[in-house]
C-alpha positions as CSV (number, residue, x, y, z in Angstrom):
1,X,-11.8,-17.1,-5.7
2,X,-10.7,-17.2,-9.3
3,X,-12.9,-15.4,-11.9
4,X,-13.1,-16.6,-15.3
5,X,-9.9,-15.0,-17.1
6,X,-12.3,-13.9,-19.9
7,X,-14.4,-12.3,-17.8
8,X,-11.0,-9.8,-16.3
9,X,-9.7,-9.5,-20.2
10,X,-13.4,-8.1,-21.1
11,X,-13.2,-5.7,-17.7
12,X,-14.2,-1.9,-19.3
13,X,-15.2,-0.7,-16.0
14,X,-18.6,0.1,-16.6
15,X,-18.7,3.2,-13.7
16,X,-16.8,5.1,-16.4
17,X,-18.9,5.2,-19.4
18,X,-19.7,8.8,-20.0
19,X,-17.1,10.2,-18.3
20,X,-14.8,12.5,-20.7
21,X,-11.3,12.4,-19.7
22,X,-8.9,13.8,-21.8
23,X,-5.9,12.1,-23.7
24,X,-4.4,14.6,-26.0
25,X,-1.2,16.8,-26.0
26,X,-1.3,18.4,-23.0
27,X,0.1,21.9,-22.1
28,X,-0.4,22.7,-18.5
29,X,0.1,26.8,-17.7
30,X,1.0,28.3,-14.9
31,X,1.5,25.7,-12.2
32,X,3.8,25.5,-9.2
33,X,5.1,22.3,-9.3
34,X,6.2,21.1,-6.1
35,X,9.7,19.1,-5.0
36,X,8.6,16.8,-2.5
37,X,12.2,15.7,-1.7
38,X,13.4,19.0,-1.8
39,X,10.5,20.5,-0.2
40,X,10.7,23.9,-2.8
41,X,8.7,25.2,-5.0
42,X,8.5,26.6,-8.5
43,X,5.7,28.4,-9.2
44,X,4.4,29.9,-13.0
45,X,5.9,26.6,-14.8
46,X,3.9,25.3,-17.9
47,X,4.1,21.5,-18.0
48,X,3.8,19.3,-21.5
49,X,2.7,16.2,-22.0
50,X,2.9,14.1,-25.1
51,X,2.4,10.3,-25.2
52,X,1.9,10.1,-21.8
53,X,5.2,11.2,-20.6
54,X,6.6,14.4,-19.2
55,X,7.9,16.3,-22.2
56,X,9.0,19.4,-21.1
57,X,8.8,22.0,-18.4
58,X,9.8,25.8,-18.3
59,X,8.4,28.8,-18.3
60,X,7.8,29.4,-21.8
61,X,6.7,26.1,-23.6
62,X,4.4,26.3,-26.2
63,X,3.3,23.0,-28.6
64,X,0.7,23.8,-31.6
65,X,-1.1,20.8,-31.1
66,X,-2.0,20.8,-27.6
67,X,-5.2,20.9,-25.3
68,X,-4.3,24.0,-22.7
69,X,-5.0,23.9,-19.5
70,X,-4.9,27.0,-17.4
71,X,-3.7,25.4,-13.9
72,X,-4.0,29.1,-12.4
73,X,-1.2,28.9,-10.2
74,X,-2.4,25.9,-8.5
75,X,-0.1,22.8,-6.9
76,X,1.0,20.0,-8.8
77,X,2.5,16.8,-7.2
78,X,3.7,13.3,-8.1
79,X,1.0,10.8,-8.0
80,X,0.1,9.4,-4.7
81,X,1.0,5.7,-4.3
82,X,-0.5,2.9,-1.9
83,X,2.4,0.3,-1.0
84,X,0.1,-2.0,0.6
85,X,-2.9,-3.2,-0.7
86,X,-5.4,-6.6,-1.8
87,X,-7.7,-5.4,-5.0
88,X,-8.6,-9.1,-5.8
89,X,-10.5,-10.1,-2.7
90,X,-13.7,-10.6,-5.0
91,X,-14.7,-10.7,-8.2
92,X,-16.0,-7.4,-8.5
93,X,-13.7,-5.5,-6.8
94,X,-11.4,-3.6,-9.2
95,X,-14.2,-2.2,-11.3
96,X,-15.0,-0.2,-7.8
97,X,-11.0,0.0,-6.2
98,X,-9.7,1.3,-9.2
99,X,-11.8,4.6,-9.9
100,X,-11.9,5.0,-5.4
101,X,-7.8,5.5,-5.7
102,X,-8.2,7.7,-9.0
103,X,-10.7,10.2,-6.6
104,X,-8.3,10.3,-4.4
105,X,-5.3,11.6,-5.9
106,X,-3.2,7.7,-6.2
107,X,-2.3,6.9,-9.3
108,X,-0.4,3.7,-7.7
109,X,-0.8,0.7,-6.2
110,X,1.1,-2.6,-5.2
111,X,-1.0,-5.4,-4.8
112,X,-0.3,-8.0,-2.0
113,X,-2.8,-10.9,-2.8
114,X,-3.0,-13.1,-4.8
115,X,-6.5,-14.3,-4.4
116,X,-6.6,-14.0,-7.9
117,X,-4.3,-16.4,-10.7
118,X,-1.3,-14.2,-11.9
119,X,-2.4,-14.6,-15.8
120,X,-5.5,-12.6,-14.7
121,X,-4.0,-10.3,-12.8
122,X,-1.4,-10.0,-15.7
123,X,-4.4,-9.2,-17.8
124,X,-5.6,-6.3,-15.8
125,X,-2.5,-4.5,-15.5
126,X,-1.8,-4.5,-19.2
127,X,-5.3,-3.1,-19.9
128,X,-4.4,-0.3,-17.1
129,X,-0.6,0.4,-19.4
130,X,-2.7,0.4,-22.7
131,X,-5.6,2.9,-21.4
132,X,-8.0,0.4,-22.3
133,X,-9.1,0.3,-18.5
134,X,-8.5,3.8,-16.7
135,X,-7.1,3.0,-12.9
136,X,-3.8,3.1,-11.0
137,X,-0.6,1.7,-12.3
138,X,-0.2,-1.7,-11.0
139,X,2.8,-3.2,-9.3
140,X,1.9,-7.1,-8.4
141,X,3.7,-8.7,-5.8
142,X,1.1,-10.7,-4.7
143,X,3.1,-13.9,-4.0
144,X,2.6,-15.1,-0.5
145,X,4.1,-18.0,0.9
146,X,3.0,-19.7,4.0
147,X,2.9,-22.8,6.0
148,X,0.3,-25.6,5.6
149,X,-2.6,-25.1,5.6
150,X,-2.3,-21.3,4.7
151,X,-3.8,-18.3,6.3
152,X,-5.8,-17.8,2.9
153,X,-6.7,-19.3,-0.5
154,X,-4.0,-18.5,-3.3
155,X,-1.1,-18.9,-1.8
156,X,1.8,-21.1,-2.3
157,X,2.8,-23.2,0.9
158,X,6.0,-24.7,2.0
159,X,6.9,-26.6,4.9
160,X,10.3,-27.5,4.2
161,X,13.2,-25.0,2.4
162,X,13.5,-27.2,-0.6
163,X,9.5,-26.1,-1.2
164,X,10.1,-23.1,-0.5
165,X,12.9,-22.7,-3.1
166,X,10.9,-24.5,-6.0
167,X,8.1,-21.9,-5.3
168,X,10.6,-18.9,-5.9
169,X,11.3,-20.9,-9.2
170,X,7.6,-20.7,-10.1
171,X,7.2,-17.0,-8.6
172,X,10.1,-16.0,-10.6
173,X,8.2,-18.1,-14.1
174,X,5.3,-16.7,-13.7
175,X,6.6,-12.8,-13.6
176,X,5.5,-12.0,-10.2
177,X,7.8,-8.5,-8.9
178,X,8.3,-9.9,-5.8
179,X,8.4,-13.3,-3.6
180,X,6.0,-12.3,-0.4
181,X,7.2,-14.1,3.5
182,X,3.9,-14.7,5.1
183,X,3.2,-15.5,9.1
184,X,3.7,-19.1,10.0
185,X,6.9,-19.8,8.1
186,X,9.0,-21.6,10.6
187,X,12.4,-20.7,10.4
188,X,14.2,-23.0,8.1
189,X,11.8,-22.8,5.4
190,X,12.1,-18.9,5.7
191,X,15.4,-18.8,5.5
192,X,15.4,-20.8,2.3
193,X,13.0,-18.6,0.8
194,X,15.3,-15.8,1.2
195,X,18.4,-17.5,-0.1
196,X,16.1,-19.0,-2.8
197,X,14.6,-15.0,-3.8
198,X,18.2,-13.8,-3.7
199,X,19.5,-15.8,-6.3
200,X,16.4,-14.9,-8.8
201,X,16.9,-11.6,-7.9
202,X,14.1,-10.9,-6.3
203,X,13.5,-8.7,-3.6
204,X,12.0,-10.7,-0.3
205,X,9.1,-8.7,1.2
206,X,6.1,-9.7,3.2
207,X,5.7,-10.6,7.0
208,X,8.0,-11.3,9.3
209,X,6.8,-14.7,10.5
210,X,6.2,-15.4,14.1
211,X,8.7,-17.9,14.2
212,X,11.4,-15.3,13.3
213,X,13.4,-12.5,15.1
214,X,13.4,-9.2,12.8
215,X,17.1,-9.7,13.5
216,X,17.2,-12.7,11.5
217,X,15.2,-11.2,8.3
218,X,17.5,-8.5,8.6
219,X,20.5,-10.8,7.9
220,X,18.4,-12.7,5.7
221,X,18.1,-9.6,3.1
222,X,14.4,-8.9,3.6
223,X,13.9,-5.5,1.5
224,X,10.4,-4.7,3.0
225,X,8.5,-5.6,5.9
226,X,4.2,-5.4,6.4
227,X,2.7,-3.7,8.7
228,X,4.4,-2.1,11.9
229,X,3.4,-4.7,15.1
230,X,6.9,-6.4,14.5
231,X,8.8,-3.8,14.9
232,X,7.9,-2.6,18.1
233,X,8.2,-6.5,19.3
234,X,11.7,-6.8,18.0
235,X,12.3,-3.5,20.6
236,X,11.5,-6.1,23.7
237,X,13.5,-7.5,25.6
238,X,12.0,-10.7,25.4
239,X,11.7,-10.9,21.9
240,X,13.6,-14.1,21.6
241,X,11.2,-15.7,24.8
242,X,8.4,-14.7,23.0
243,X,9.4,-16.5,19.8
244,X,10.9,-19.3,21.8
245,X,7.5,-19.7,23.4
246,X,5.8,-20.1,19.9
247,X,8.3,-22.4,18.7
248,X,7.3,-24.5,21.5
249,X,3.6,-24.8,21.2
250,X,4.2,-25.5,17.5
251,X,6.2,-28.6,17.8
252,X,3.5,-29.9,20.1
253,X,1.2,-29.6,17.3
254,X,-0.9,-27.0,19.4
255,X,-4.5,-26.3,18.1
256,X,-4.6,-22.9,16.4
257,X,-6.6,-21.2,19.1
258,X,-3.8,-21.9,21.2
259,X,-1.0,-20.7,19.2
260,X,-3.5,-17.2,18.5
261,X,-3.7,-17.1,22.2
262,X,0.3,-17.1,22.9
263,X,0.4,-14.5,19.7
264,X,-1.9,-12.2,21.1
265,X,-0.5,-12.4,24.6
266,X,2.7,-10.1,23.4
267,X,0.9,-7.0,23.5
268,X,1.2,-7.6,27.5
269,X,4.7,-8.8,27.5
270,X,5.8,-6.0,24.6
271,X,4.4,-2.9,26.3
272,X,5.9,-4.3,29.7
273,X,9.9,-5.2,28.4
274,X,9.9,-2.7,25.4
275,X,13.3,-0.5,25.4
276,X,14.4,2.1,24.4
277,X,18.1,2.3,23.7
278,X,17.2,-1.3,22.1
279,X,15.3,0.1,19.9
280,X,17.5,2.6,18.8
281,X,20.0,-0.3,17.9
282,X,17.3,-2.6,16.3
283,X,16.2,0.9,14.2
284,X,19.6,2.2,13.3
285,X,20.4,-1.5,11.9
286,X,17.2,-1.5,10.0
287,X,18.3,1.8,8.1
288,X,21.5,0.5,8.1
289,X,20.1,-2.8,6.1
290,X,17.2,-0.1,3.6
291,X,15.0,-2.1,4.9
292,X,11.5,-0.1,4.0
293,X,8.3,-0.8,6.5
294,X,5.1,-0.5,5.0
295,X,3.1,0.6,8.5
296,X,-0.5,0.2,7.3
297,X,-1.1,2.1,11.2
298,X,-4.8,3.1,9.8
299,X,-5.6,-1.1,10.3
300,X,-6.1,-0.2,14.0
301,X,-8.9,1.4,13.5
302,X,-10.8,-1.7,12.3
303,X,-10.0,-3.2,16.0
304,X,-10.6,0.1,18.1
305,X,-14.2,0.6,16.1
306,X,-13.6,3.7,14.4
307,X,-15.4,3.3,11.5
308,X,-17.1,5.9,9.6
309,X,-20.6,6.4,9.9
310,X,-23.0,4.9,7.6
311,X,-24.1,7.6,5.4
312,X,-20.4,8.8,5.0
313,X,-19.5,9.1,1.0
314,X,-16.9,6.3,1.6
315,X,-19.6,3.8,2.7
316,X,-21.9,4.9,-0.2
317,X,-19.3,4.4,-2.8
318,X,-19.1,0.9,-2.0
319,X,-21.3,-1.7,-2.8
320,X,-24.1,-2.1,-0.9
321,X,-24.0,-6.2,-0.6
322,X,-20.6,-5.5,0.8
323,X,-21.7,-2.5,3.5
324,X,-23.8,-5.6,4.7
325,X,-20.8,-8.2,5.1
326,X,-19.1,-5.5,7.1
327,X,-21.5,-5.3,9.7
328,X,-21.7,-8.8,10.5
329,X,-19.5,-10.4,13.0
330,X,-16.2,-10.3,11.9
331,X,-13.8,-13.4,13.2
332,X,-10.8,-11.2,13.5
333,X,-13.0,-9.1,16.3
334,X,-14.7,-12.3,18.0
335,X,-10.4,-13.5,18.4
336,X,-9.8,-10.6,20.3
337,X,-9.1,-11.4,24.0
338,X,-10.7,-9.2,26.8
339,X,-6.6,-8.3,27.9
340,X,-6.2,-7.3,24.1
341,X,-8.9,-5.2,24.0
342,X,-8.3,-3.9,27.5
343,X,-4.1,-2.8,26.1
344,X,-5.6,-1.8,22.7
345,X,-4.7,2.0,23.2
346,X,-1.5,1.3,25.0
347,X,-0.5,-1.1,21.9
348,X,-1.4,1.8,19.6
349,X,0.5,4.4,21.2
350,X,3.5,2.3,21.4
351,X,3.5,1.6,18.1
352,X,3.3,4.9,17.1
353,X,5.8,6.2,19.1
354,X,8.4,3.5,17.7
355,X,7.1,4.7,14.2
356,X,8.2,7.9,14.7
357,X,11.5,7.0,16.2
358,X,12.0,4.8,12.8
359,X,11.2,7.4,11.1
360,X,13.7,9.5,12.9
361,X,16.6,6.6,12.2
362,X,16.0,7.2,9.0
363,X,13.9,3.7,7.7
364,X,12.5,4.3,5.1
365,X,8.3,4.4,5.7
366,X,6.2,3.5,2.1
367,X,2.7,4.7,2.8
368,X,0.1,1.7,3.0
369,X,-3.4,1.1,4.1
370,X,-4.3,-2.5,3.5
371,X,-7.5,-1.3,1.8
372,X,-9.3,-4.8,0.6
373,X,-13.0,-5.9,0.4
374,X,-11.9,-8.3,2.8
375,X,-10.7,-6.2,5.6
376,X,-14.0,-4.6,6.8
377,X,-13.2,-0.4,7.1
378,X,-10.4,-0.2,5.2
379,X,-11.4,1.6,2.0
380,X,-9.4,1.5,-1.4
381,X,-8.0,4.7,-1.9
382,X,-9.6,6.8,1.2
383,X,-7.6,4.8,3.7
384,X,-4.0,6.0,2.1
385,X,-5.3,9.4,2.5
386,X,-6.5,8.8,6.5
387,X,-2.1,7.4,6.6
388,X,-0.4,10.3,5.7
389,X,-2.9,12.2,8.6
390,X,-1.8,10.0,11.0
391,X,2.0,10.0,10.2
392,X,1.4,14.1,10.5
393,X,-0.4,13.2,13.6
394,X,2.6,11.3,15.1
395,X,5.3,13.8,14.4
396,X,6.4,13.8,10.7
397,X,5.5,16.9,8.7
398,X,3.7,17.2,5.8
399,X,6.5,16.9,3.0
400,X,7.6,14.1,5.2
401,X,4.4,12.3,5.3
402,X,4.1,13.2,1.4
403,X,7.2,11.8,0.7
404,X,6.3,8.2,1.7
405,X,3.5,7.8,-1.3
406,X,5.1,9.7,-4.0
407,X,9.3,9.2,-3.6
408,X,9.8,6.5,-1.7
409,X,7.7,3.6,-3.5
410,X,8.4,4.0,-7.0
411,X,12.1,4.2,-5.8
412,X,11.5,0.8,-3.7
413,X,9.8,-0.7,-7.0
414,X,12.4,0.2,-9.1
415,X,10.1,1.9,-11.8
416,X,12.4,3.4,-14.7
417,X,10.2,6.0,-15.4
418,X,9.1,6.7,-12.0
419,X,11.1,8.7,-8.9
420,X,9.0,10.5,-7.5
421,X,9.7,14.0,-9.3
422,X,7.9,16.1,-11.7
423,X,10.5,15.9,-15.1
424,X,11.1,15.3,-18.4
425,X,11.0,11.7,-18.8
426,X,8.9,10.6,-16.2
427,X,5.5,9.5,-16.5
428,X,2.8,12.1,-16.4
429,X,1.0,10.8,-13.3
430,X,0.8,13.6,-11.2
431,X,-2.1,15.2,-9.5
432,X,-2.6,19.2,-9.3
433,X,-4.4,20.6,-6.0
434,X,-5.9,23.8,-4.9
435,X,-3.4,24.5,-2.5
436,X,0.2,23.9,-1.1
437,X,0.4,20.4,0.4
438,X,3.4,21.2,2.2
439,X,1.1,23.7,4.4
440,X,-1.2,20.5,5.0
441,X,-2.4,17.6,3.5
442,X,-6.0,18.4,3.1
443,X,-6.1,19.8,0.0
444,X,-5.1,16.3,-1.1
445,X,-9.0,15.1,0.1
446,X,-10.4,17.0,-3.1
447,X,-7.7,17.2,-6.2
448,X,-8.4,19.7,-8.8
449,X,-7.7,17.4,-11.4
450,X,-5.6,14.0,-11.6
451,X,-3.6,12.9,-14.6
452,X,-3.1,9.2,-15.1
453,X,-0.4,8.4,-18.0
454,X,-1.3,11.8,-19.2
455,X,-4.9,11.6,-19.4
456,X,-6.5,14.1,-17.6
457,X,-9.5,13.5,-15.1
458,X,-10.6,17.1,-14.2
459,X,-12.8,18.1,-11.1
460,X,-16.0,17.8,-13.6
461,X,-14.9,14.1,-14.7
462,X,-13.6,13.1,-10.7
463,X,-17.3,14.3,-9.5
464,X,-18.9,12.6,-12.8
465,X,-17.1,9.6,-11.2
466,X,-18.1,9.9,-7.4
467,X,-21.7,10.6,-8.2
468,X,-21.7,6.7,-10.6
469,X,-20.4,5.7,-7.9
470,X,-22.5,6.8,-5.2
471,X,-25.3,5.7,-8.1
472,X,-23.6,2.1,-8.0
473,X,-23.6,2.2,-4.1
474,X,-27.5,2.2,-3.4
């Protein structure tokens, strides 16, 4: 799947034609900006913007030269980020991902795949920096590294640690902002990948793979793990069994079926040995180790069928070839075993209530949906927003929730001009809202306006956007 890189350095995004969005000298009156971290509040603040940047904030700025915006007292927050996501899936997909997340308040995104060669993917991102193409920042960190034969195309593969430490070499060449651990590394080669990503100073996220105790990654200096399932199977028991048993049936060279089979028979032996006072030591050496999660919780809906119906905007604003594909059989679905299916709300619930005990030991959580063409239900920037529901759900409240997609990952990416607050210096993506998020999140499902790099999409140029896309839908 790798387009012409032409074709991605022509990319204008077409949906966008026609859309005003303003990039002048901003002055933004009377708007209470709100401290996520601190969970406070400032109201009657006027907010400039110059070049793209956070120029100054009080309550009596004035600049000759700038468009006003009357905010009317209304909310403004650091841009929403998604931690977890695959944009390159398909050829096409950006032109639609991109404007989904700008409707919906998340002015960033790391991308985890890379289906797509880094040059292009280089290529997109600059367009993004210079405004030539209007989307969310992009953080790549795309490059995955699994056994032969690889779970999917584009990624590197090593078998043995001296492969996995000349990929690092090329990851680190090539500009790539992190070295990604994928699912069948077998131990040795994982470990050299982790030595290998330390010395380029680069931070080792990814998988755990199923050859590997969460113990072990945790020594190993893994900075961030995908997805939750691990977690809750490093608070069994019979963790080490369970890997043991793996190990097994892959140095008898078992057929895959057979090692999906012994994978998916953990939910059973998890929800039977899980503990809890070990997972109050496995959690507290976690936060002990900073090592951030990126949950991506909403996935389970794909297995339990909750999928929106199919008139819902979200289906509409996606192509309509692609509303087809997902309602074909889906080969993740036909895997699932009866016993799976039949623990499937047991397995959620556990999970869920391990998140919230991470949460608790203080782990830090990055907000991620897995949003890709390729995973069928999981939709680029709506997902994020169905996350932070279900982390409010669980237990966390809303400034907590809020915290994981606009403090926490810019912090995790190490983004100089990102942190998460609303201040001179920082890069004007923020998003302003007709009410106070840290009542509820639902006044993040419609945002007043969204700035991106100080240009302003207002609630006239957001609907302008849904309705092309709605239009590019049928």
């Amino acid at each position: 799947m790798k387009p012409p890189v032409l074709r991605m350095i022509a990319l204008a995004l077409t949906l966008l034609a026609g859309v005003e969005a303003r990039a002048e000298t901003t002055l933004l009156t009377d708007v209470t900006i709100v401290d996520v971290e601190a969970g406070s509040l400032r109201p009657g603040q006027s907010l400039l913007i110059r070049d793209g940047v956070i120029a100054e904030i009080g309550t009596d700025v004035a600049a000759a030269d700038a468009v006003v915006l009357d905010a009317g007292g209304r909310f403004l927050i650091p841009g929403l980020w998604d931690s977890h996501v695959d944009i390159f899936s398909s050829q096409e997909e950006p032109d639609t991902a991109l404007l989904l997340y700008l409707i919906n308040g998340i002015t960033g995104i790391r991308d985890m795949g890379a289906l797509w060669p880094i040059a292009v993917q280089q290529a997109l991102q600059a367009q993004i920096e210079t405004g030539e193409v209007t989307g969310p920042r992009l953080v790549l960190s795309g490059a995955w590294v699994d056994a032969r034969p690889g779970s999917w195309p584009g990624m590197f593969l090593a078998d043995t640690p001296e492969e996995a430490r000349a990929i690092v070499a090329q990851v680190a060449a090539e500009g790539w902002a992190t070295v990604k651990s994928y699912s069948m590394l077998d131990e040795a080669t994982y470990l050299g990948l982790a030595e290998a990503a330390t010395a380029q100073g680069l931070p080792l996220v990814g998988h755990i793979p199923e050859q590997v105790a969460l113990g072990t990654a945790i020594a190993a200096g893994q900075s961030g793990m995908e997805h939750f399932g691990r977690v809750a199977m490093a608070c069994s028991t019979a963790e080490a069994q369970m890997i043991v048993d793996l190990r097994a049936a892959v140095a008898e060279a078992a057929e895959t079926a057979r090692l999906f089979q012994i994978m998916a028979g953990r939910n059973r032996i998890i929800l039977e040995t899980w503990d809890a006072g070990l997972c109050d030591r496995v959690l507290a050496r976690m936060a002990q180790a900073g090592m951030h999660v990126s949950p991506t919780l909403v996935v389970a809906d794909f297995y339990i069928g909750n999928w929106p119906a199919p008139d819902a905007p979200r289906m509409r604003m996606i192509p309509a070839q692609l509303r087809e594909a997902w309602g074909r059989p889906d080969f993740r679905l036909d895997a699932m075993t009866d016993e799976v299916r039949a623990l499937a709300a047991q397995t959620i619930a556990l999970d869920r209530r391990t998140f919230l005990m991470a949460h608790r030991a203080g782990i830090p959580i990055l907000a991620s949906s897995d949003a890709s063409f390729a995973n069928p239900y999981l939709f680029h920037g709506f997902s994020l927003l169905d996350e932070l529901d279900l982390y409010v759900e669980i237990g966390l409240s809303p400034r907590e929730a809020l915290y994981t997609a606009t403090v926490a990952p810019p912090r995790f990416f190490g983004l100089a001009d990102q942190d998460g607050t609303i201040a001179p210096g920082r890069r004007a993506d923020v998003v302003l809202l007709d009410a106070n998020p840290l009542d509820g999140l639902a006044p993040l499902r419609r945002p007043a306006a969204v700035i991106i790099r100080g240009r302003v999409l207002d609630r006239a140029a957001l609907n302008a956007i849904e309705a092309q896309l709605l239009e590019a839908g049928r």
